[in-house]
N, C-alpha and C positions, 0 to 999 in steps of 0.2 A: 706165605712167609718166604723173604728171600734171602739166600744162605748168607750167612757174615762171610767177610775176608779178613782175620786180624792177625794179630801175630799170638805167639802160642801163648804166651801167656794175658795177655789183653782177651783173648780165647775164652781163655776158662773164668774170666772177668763178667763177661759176657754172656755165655751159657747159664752162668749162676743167677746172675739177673734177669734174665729171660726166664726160667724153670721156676722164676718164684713173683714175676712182675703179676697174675692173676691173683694170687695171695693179697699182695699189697693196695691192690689200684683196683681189683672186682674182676667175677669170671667172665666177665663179658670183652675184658680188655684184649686186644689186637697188637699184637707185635710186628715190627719189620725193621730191618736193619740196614746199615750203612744205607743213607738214604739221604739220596744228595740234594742239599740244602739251600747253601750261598757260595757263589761264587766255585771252586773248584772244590769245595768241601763238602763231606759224609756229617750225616749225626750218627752219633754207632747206633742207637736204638732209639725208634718213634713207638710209642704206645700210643693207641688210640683208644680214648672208654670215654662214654658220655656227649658223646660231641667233643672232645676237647681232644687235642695232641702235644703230648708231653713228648718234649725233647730231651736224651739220656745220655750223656759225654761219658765215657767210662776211660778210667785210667789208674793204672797200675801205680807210680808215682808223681808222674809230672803233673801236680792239680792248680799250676799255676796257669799252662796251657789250657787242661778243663776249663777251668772259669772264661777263659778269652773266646774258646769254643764257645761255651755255653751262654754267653752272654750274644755273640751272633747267634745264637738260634731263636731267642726270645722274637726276631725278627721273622720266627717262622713258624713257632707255636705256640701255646698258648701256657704253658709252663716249661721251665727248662730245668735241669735237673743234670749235676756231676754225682756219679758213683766211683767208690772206694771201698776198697777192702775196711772194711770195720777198722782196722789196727791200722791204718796211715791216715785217719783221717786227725788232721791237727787243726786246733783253734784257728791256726791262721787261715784256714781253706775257710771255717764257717764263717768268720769275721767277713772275708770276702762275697762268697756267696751271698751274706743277706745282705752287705750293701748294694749288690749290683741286683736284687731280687729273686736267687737263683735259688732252689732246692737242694738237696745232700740228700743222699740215698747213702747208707754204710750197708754194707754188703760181708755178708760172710757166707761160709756153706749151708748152714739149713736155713736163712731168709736172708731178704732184705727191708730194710726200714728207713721211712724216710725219718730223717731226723731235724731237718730241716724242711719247712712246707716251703716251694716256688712260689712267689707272689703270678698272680695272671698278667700276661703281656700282653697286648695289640699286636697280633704280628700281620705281618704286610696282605692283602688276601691272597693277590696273586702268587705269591713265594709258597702261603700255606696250604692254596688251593694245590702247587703241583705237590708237595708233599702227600696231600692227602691223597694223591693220587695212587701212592704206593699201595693203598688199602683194597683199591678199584679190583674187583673181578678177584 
């Protein structure tokens, strides 16, 4: 597992989602962070369970930016997923995510829940191949 770099509070954003993503996703599932994607860009958190890698945009308020992350990641895994503290998440962010086929994680301090299921994307092999690389060794 390799350390995040976020800012303090995106931080604790983060940490909370991690301590609880076996909960949600199965104990079997694999974490790794900022994990460079497309082009100059990190996914904050790749979960890996099942064969699959679910992509995890996390953001404190800007979930207009989430969704644009998170819709290039579908290019990269096989579900994409914006998290949000439980209390900001507004209709307008879900409305968006399921048109673009993105999942909603609400997050609070004793779990997280999807609320929203990611539709499955095709993502590109090669892009997803080196991601999955992060898992390697």
């Amino acid at each position: 597992m390799n350390k995040p770099n976020f800012s303090e509070a995106e931080s604790e954003l983060v940490r909370t989602i991690a301590s609880h993503v076996r909960r949600e996703f199965g104990r079997t599932a694999e974490i790794a962070f900022e994990v460079p994607s497309h082009g100059r860009a990190r996914t904050d958190l790749v979960v890996a369970i099942g064969g699959e890698l679910l992509g995890i945009e996390a953001k404190i308020r800007q979930w207009r930016r989430a969704v644009g992350q998170a819709i290039l990641n579908r290019y990269c895994v096989e579900r994409s997923y914006v998290a949000m503290w439980r209390l900001t998440i507004r209709p307008h962010l879900l409305e968006e995510a399921e048109f673009y086929g993105l999942g909603v994680i609400a997050v609070d301090s004793r779990r997280i829940e999807v609320v929203l299921a990611a539709d499955l994307s095709a993502p590109d092999p090669a892009v997803r191949s080196r991601i999955a690389s992060a898992f390697a060794g």
